[in-house]
C-alpha positions as CSV (number, residue, x, y, z in Angstrom):
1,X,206.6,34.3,136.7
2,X,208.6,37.8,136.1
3,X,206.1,37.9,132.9
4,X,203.5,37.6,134.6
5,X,204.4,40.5,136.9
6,X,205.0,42.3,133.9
7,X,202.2,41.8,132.3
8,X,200.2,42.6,135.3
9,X,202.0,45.8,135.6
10,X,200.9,46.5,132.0
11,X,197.2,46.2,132.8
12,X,197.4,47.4,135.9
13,X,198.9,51.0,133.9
14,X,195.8,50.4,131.0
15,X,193.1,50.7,134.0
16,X,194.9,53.5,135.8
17,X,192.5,55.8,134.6
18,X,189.5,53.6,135.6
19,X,186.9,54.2,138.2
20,X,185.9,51.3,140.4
21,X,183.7,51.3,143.2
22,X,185.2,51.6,146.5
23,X,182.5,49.8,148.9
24,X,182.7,45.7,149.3
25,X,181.1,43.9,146.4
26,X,179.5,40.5,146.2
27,X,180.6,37.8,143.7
28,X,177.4,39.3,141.3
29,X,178.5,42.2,141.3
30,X,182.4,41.9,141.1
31,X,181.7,40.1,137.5
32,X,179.1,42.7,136.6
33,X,182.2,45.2,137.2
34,X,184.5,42.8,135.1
35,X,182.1,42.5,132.3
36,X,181.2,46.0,132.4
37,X,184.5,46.7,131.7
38,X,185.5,43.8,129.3
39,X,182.3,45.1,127.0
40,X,183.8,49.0,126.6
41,X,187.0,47.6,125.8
42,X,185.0,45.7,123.2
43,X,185.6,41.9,124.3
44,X,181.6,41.2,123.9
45,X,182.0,39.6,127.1
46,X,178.8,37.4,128.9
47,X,178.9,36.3,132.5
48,X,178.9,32.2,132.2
49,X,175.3,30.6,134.3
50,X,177.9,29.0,136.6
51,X,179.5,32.7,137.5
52,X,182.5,31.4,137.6
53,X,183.5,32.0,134.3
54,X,183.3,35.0,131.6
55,X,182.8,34.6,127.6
56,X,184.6,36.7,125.5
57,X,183.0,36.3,122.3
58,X,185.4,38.9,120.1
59,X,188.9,39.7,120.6
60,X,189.6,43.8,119.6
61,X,193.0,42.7,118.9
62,X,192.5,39.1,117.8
63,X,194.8,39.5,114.8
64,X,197.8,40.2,116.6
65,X,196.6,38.2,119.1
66,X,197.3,35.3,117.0
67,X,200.6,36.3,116.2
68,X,201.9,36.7,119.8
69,X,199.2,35.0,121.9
70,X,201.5,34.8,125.0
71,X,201.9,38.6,125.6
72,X,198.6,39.8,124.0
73,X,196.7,37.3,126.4
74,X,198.9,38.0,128.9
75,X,198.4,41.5,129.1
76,X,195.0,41.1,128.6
77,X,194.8,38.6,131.8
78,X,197.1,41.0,133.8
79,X,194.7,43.8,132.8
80,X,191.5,41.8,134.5
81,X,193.6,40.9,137.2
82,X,194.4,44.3,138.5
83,X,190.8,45.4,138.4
84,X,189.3,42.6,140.4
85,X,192.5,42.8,142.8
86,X,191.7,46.7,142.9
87,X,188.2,45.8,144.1
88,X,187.1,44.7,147.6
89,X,185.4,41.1,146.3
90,X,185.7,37.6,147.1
91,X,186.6,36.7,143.2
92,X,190.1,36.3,141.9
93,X,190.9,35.9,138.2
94,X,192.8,32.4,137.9
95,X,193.2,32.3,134.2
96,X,192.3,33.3,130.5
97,X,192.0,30.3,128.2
98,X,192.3,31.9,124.8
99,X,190.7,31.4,122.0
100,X,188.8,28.0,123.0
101,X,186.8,28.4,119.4
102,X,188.1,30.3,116.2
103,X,184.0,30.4,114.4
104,X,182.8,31.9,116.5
105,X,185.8,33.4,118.3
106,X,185.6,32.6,122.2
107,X,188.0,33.2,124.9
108,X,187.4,32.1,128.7
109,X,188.3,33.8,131.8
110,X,188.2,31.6,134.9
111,X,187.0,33.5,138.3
112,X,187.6,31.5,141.7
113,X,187.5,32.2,145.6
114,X,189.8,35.1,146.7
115,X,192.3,33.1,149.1
């Protein structure tokens, strides 16, 4: 759990220069926020049909990814954590499955309910 607060605290420095929108957002637009910013950072992210998932289809840092999965993803998660905690949304990020196919790459993150 303390590297997960770490991490957190990472991402939560990588997007302190971000811009998000202040007013309420609904679930559509919370992901369109989160894939927004997943596509500048250059994940190639898709919302999933479901919305409750997102596709990453390339990892900028896949390489050393590999290497150290654990911290790389776990920044990473951290990172899409404090934006949607930063926004005023029902969505919550539960969870980045990486690297669910190597040809073509694909990571998943998981979206649920905001408790």
């Amino acid at each position: 759990i303390q590297q997960d607060v770490q991490f957190a605290a990472v991402g939560s420095a990588v997007l302190s220069n971000v811009t998000l929108p202040r007013e309420r957002l609904s679930r559509d637009d919370t992901l369109g926020v989160a894939v927004k910013l997943l596509g500048r950072l250059g994940f190639d992210p898709e919302a999933a049909p479901d919305a409750d998932r997102i596709l990453l289809h390339h990892c900028p840092f896949e390489e050393v990814a590999r290497e150290s999965r654990s911290v790389v993803c776990g920044i990473h998660l951290g990172m899409l954590k404090a934006t949607v905690e930063r926004l005023d949304s029902p969505l919550d990020v539960v969870g980045l499955e990486p690297f669910v196919t190597d040809q073509p790459t694909l990571c998943i993150v998981h979206l649920g309910a905001r408790e």
